[in-house]
C-alpha positions as CSV (number, residue, x, y, z in Angstrom):
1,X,-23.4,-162.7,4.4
2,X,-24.7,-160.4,6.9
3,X,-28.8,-160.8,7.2
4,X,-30.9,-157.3,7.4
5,X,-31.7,-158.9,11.4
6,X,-28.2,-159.0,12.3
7,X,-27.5,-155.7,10.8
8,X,-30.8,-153.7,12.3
9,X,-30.5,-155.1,15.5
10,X,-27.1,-154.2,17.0
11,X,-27.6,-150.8,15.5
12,X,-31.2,-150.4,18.0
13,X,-29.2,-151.8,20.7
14,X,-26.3,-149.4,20.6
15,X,-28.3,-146.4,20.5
16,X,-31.2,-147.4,23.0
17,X,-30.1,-149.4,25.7
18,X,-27.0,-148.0,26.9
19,X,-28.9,-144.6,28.0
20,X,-31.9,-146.3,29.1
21,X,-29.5,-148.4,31.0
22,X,-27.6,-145.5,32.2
23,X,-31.5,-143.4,32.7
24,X,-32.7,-146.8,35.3
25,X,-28.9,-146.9,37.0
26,X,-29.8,-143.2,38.3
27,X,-33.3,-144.3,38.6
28,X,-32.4,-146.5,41.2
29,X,-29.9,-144.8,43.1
30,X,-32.3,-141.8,43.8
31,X,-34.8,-144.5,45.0
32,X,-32.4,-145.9,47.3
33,X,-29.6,-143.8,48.3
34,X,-32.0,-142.9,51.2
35,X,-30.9,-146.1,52.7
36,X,-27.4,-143.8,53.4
37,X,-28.4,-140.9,54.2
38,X,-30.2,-142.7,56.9
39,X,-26.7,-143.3,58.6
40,X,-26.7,-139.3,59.6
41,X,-30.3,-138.3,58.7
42,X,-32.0,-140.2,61.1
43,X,-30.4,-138.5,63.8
44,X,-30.8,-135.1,62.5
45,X,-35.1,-135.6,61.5
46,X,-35.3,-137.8,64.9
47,X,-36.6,-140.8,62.8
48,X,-36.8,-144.5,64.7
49,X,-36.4,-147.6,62.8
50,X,-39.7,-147.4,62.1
51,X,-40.6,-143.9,61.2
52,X,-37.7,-144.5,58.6
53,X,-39.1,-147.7,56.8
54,X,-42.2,-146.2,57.2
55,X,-40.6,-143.2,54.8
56,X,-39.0,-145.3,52.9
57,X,-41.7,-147.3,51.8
58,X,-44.1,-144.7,51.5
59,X,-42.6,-143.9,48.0
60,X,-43.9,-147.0,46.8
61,X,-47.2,-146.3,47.7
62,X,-47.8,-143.2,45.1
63,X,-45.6,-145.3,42.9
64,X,-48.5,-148.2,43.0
65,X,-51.6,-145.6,42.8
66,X,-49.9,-144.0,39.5
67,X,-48.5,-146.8,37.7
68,X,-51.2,-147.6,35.7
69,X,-52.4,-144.0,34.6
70,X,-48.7,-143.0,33.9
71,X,-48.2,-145.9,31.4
72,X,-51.6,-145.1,29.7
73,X,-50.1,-141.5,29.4
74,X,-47.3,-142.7,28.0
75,X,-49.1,-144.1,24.9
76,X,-51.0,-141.0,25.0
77,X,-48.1,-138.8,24.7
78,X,-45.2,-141.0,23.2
79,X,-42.7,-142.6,25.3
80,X,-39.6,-139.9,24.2
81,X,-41.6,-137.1,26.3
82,X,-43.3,-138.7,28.8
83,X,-39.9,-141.1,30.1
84,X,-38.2,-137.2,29.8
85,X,-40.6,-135.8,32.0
86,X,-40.5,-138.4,34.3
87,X,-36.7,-137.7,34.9
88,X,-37.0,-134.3,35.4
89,X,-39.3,-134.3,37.6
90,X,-37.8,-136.9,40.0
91,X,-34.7,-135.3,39.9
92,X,-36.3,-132.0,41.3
93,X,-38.3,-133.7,43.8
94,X,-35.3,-136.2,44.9
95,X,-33.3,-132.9,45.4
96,X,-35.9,-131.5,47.5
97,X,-35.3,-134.0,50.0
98,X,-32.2,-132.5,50.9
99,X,-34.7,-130.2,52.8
100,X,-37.0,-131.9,55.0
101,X,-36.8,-130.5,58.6
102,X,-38.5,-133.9,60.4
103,X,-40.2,-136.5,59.8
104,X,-43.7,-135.4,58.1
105,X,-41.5,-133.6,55.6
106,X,-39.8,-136.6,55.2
107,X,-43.0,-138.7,54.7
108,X,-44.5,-136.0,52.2
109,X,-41.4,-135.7,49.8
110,X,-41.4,-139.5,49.5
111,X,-45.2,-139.8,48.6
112,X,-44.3,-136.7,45.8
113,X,-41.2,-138.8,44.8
114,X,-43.2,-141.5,44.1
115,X,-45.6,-139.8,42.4
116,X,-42.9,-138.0,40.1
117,X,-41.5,-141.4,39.2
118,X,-44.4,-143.4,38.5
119,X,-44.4,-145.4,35.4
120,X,-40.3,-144.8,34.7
121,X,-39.6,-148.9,34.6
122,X,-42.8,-150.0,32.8
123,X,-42.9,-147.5,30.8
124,X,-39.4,-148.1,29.6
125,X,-40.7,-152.0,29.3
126,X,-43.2,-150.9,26.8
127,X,-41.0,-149.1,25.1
128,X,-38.6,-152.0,24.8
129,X,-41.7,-154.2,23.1
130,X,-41.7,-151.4,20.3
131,X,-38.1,-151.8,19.4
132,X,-37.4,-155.5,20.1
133,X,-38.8,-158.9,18.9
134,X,-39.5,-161.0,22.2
135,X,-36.3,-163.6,21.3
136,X,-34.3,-160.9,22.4
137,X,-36.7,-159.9,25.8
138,X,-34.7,-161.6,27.8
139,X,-31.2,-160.4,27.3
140,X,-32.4,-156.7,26.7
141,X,-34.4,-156.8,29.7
142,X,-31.0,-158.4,31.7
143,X,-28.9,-155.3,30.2
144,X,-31.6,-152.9,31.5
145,X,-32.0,-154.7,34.9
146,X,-28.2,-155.0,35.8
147,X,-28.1,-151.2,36.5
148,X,-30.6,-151.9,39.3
149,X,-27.6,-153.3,41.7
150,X,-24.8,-151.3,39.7
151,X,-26.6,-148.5,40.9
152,X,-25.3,-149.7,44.2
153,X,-22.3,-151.0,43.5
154,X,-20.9,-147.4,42.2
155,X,-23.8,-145.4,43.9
156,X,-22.7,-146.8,47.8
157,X,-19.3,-145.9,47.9
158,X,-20.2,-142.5,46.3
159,X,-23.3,-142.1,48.8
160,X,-21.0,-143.0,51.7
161,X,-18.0,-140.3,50.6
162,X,-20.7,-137.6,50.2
163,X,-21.2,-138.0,53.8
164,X,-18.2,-136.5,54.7
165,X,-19.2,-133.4,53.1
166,X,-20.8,-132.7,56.5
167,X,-20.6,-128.8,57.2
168,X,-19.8,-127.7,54.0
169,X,-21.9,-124.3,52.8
170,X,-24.1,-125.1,56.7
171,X,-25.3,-128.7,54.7
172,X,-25.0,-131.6,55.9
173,X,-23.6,-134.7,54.0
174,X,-26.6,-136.7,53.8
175,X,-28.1,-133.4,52.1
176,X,-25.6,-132.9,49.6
177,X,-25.3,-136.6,48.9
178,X,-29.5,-136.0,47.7
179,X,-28.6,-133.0,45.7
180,X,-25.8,-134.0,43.7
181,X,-27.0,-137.3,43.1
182,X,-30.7,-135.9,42.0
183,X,-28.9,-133.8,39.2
184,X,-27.9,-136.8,36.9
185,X,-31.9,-137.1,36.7
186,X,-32.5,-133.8,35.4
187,X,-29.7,-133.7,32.8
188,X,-30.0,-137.1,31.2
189,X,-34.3,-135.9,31.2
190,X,-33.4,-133.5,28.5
191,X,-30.7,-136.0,27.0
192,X,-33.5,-138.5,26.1
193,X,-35.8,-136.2,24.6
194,X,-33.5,-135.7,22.4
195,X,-31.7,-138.6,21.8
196,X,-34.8,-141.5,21.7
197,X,-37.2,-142.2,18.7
198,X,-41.1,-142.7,19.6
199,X,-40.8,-146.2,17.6
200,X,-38.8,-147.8,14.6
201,X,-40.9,-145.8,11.7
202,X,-39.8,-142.6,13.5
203,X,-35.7,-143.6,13.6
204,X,-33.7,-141.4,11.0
205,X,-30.9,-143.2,12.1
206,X,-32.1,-146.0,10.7
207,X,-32.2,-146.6,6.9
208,X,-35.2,-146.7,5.0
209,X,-35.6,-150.2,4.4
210,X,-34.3,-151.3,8.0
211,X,-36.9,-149.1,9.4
212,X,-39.1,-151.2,7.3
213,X,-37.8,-154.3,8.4
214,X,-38.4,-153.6,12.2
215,X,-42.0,-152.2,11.9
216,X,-43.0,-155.2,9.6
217,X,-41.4,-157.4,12.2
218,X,-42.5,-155.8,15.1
219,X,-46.7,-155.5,13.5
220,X,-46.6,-159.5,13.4
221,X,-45.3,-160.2,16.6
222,X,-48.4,-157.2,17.8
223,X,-50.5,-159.3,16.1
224,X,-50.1,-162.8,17.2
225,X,-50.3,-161.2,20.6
226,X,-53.7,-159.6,19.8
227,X,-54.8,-163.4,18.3
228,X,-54.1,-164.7,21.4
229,X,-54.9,-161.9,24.0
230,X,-57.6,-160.2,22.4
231,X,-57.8,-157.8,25.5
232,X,-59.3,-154.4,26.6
233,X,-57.0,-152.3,29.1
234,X,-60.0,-153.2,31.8
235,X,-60.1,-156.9,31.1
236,X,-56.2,-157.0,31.9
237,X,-57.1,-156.0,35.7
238,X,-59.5,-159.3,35.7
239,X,-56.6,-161.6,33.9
240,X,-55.4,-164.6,36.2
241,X,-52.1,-164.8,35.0
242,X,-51.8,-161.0,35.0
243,X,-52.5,-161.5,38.9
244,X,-49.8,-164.7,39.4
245,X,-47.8,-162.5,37.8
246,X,-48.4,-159.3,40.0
247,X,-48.0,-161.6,42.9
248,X,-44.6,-162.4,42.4
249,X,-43.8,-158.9,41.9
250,X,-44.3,-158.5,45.0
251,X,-42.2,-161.1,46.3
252,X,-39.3,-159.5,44.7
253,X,-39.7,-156.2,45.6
254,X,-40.6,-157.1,49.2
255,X,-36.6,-158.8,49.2
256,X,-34.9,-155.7,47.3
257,X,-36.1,-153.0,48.8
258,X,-36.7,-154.6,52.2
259,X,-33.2,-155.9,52.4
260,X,-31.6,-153.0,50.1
261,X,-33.1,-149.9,52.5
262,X,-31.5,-151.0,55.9
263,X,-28.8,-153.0,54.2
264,X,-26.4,-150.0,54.8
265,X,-27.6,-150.0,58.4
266,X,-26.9,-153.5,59.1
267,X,-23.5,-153.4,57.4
268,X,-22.4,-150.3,59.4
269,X,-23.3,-152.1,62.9
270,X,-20.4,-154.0,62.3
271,X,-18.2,-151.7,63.3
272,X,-17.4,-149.7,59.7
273,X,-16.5,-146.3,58.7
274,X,-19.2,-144.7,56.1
275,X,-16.9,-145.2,53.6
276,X,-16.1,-148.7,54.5
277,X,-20.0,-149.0,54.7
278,X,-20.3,-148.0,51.1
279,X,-18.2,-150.4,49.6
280,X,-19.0,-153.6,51.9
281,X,-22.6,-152.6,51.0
282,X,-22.1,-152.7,47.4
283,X,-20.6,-156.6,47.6
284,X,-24.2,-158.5,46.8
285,X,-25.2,-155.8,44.2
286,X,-21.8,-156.8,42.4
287,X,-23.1,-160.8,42.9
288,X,-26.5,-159.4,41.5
289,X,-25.4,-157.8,38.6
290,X,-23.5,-161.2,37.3
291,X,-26.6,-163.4,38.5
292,X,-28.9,-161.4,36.1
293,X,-26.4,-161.2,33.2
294,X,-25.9,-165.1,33.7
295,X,-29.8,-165.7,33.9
296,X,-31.0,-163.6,31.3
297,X,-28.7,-165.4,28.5
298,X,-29.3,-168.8,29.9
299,X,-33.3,-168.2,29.6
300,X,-33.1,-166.9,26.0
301,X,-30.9,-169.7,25.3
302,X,-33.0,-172.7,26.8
303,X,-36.1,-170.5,26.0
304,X,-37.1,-171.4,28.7
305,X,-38.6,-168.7,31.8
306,X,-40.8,-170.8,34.7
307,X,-37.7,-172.4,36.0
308,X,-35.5,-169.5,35.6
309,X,-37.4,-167.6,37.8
310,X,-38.5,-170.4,40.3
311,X,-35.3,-171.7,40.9
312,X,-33.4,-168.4,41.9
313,X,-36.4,-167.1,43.2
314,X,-35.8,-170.4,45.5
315,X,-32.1,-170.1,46.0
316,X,-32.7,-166.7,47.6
317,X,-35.7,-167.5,50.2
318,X,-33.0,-170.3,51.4
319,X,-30.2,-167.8,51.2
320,X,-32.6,-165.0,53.4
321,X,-33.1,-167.5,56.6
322,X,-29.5,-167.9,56.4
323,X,-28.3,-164.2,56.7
324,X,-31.5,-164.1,59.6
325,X,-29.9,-167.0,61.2
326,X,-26.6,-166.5,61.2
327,X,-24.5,-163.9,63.2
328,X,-20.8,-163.4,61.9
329,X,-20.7,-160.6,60.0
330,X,-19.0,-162.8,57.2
331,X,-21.4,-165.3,57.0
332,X,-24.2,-162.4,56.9
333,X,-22.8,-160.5,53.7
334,X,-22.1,-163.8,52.1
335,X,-25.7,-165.0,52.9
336,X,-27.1,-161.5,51.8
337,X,-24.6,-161.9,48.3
338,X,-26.5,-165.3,47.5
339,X,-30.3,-163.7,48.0
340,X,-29.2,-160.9,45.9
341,X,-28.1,-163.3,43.8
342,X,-31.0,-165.3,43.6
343,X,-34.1,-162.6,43.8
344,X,-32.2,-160.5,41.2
345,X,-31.2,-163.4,38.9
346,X,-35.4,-164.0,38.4
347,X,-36.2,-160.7,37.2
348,X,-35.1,-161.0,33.6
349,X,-36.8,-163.9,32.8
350,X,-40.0,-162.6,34.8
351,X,-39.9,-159.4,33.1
352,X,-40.1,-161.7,29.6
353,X,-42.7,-163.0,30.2
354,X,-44.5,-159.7,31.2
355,X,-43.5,-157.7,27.9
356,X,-44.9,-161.0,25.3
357,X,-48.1,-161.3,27.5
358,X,-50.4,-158.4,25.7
359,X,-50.4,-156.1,23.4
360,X,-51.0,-152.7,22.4
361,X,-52.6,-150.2,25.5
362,X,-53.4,-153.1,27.2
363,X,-49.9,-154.6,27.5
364,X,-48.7,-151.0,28.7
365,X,-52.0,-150.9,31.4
366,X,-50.4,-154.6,32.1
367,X,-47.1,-154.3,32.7
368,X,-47.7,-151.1,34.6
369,X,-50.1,-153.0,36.7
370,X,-47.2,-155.6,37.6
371,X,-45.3,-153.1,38.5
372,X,-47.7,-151.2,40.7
373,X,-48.4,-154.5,42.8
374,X,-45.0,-155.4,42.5
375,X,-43.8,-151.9,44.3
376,X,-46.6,-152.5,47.1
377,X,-43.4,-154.9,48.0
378,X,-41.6,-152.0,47.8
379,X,-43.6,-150.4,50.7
380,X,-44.0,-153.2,52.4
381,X,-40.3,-154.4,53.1
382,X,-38.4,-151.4,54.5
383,X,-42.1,-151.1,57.1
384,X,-41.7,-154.9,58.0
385,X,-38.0,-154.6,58.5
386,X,-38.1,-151.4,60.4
387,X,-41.0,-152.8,62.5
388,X,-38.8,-155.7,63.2
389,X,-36.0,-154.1,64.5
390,X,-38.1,-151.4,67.1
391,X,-40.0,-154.5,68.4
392,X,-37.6,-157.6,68.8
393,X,-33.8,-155.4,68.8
394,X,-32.9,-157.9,64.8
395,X,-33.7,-157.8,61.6
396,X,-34.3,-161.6,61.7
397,X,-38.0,-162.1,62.2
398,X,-38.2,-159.4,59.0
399,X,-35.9,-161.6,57.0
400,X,-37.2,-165.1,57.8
401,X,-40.8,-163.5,56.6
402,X,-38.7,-162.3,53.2
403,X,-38.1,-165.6,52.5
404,X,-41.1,-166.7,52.7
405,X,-42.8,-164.7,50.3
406,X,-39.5,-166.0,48.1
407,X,-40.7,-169.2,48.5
408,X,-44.2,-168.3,47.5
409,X,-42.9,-166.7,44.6
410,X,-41.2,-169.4,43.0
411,X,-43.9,-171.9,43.4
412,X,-46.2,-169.4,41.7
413,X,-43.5,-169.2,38.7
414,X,-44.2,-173.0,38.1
415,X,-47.9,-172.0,37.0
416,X,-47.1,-169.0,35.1
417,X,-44.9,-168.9,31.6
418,X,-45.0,-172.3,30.4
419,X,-45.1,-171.0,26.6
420,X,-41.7,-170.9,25.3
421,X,-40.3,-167.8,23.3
422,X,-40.3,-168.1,19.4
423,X,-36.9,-169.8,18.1
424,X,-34.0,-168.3,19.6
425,X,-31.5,-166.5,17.0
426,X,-27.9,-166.9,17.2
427,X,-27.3,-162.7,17.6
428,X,-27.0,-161.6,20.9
429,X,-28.2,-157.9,21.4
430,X,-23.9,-156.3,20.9
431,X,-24.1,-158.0,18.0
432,X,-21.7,-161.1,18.8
């Protein structure tokens, strides 16, 4: 006989997580379809290696400053407007970039886009920990996470036909590629304000004695997490584990990004057509989006997350000095496949552990911290790897220091997470 859980909980699933899914997929691709347009727009804004990953990162920077006051905001103002708003106005901003006429331009609409995303992923986090019980954290988090490098795997070849819309209207195709890929943002903005509940008392979709179900269900988990991290939103900036945490964050984004802005770059120097570019660029993010699928359901299932994270965290420093090492361009897209494999495979179970670490304000000030640090990373990669190549003519002496942050990463997961989830439950979030 089917159990209230096993009724409630597919029904959540199907009408929360495919949009927010589809709501990070675009949020991704506007953060790095820049990596593209770089194939034409660098020319065209006179931007060096440098001045590029300089650009590129500095959207990370306004990301890190506003993190923190965007998820508090969030709980101020409900998670239905404030994700809605976010999406609006990135897509605006994103679009805007179609219209920078060098390179301050192209430094100041990076800082604004930033700013205009700040908060999207944590704050979509949060909202996660007010729909689901933290035995399914995992698995939702490993949905949410795959459209990261499916953003990629559809959004390259896209990105790289757009480019041949060169001359049409007097644009260029690196400016129409940020245009109609900015307006996605916009639309799906008004979609979720619509279409998401604030938290499971709010859901008319849901009947009235599921709805009571998931709030009673949801209030105990909130308050064995208050028991055990009886915290104020300033005592979570003073919190070790919050800070082992935030560290590894970094690590991560430091590979993504750092690897995932000049990736396109790198794969065109082999001799490729944009087009060809596009789709030999989107071979890793196809590896990544099976490692995290894989390693999301294996950490729920063990219940188990320092290992899950340590060990592909591990797998991909290894996998980075490879693709710095070697020089074949076969042997460097399968060496850049088995990082992505690796550094995106740890997220789910990292991003676990986050969402079960706090509660109330404080686990939104938390997570939103992470994720601030965690985007420093962000800035931090595409400068290194941009520095790299001005100064030395490679990407390698950027790579080799990639994976060693990796490696620094997964030995800080051995410290952190060594509480288990509660018992894991035989539904999986599609109801199987």
């Amino acid at each position: 006989m089917e159990t209230l859980e096993q009724r409630v909980m597919p029904k959540v699933f199907r009408r929360l997580v495919p949009l927010l899914i589809l709501c990070y997929f675009v949020s991704f691709l506007d953060r790095v379809n820049v990596g593209f347009a770089a194939l034409q727009m660098n020319k065209d804004l006179g931007l060096s290696a440098t001045a590029f990953g300089l650009g590129a990162g500095l959207f990370f920077l306004t990301y890190f400053l506003f993190e923190v006051p965007s998820n508090l905001l969030l709980v101020r103002f409900g998670a239905r407007r404030w994700i809605a708003r976010i999406m609006v106005t990135w897509g605006l901003v994103s679009a805007a970039t179609a219209f920078v006429t060098g390179p301050t331009g192209f430094y100041i609409v990076r800082l604004l886009l930033g700013l205009a995303e700040a908060g999207f992923f944590p704050g979509v986090a949060y909202f996660l920990t007010l729909w689901f019980p933290s035995a399914y954290r995992a698995r939702v988090m490993g949905y949410l996470l795959v459209a990261a490098p499916m953003s990629t795997v559809i959004g390259a070849p896209i990105s790289g036909g757009l480019l041949n819309l060169e001359g049409v209207m007097g644009l260029h195709g690196w400016q129409w590629m940020f245009i109609l890929e900015a307006l996605p943002a916009v639309i799906l903005g008004f979609i979720a304000l619509r279409h998401l509940s604030g938290e499971p008392s709010d859901a008319p979709w849901l009947s009235a004695d599921e709805r009571s179900w998931l709030s009673q269900r949801m209030a105990t988990e909130d308050r064995e997490r208050r028991a055990e991290h009886h915290l104020s939103v300033a005592q979570v900036f003073f919190t070790p584990k919050v800070w082992l945490l935030s560290m590894m964050a970094f690590g991560f984004f430091l590979s993504i990004f750092g690897v995932g802005f000049f990736l396109p770059q790198i794969v065109k120097s082999f001799g490729l057509s944009n087009v060809q570019t596009g789709f030999v660029a989107a071979i890793p993010y196809v590896i990544a989006s099976l490692s995290i699928v894989f390693w999301a359901r294996r950490s729920d299932a063990r219940k188990e997350r320092r290992l899950h994270i340590a060990v592909p965290a591990f797998i991909a420093g290894v996998a980075l000095i490879a693709a710095a090492l070697v020089d074949d361009s076969i042997l460097k897209m399968i060496a850049f496949s088995v990082a992505a494999f690796g550094i995106f495979g740890a997220l789910p179970a990292f991003w676990a552990i986050n969402t079960t670490l706090l509660s109330g304000p404080a686990s939104a000030a938390g997570i939103a911290f992470i994720g601030a640090v965690g985007n420093l990373g962000g800035f931090a990669g595409p400068s290194l790897l941009g520095l790299s190549k001005d100064l030395t003519g490679s990407y390698a002496g950027g790579l080799m220091i990639l994976a060693a942050v990796a490696f620094v990463a997964a030995a800080v997961a051995l410290g952190v997470g060594r509480r288990s989830n509660p018992p894991a439950i035989a539904l999986t979030p599609t109801g199987e």
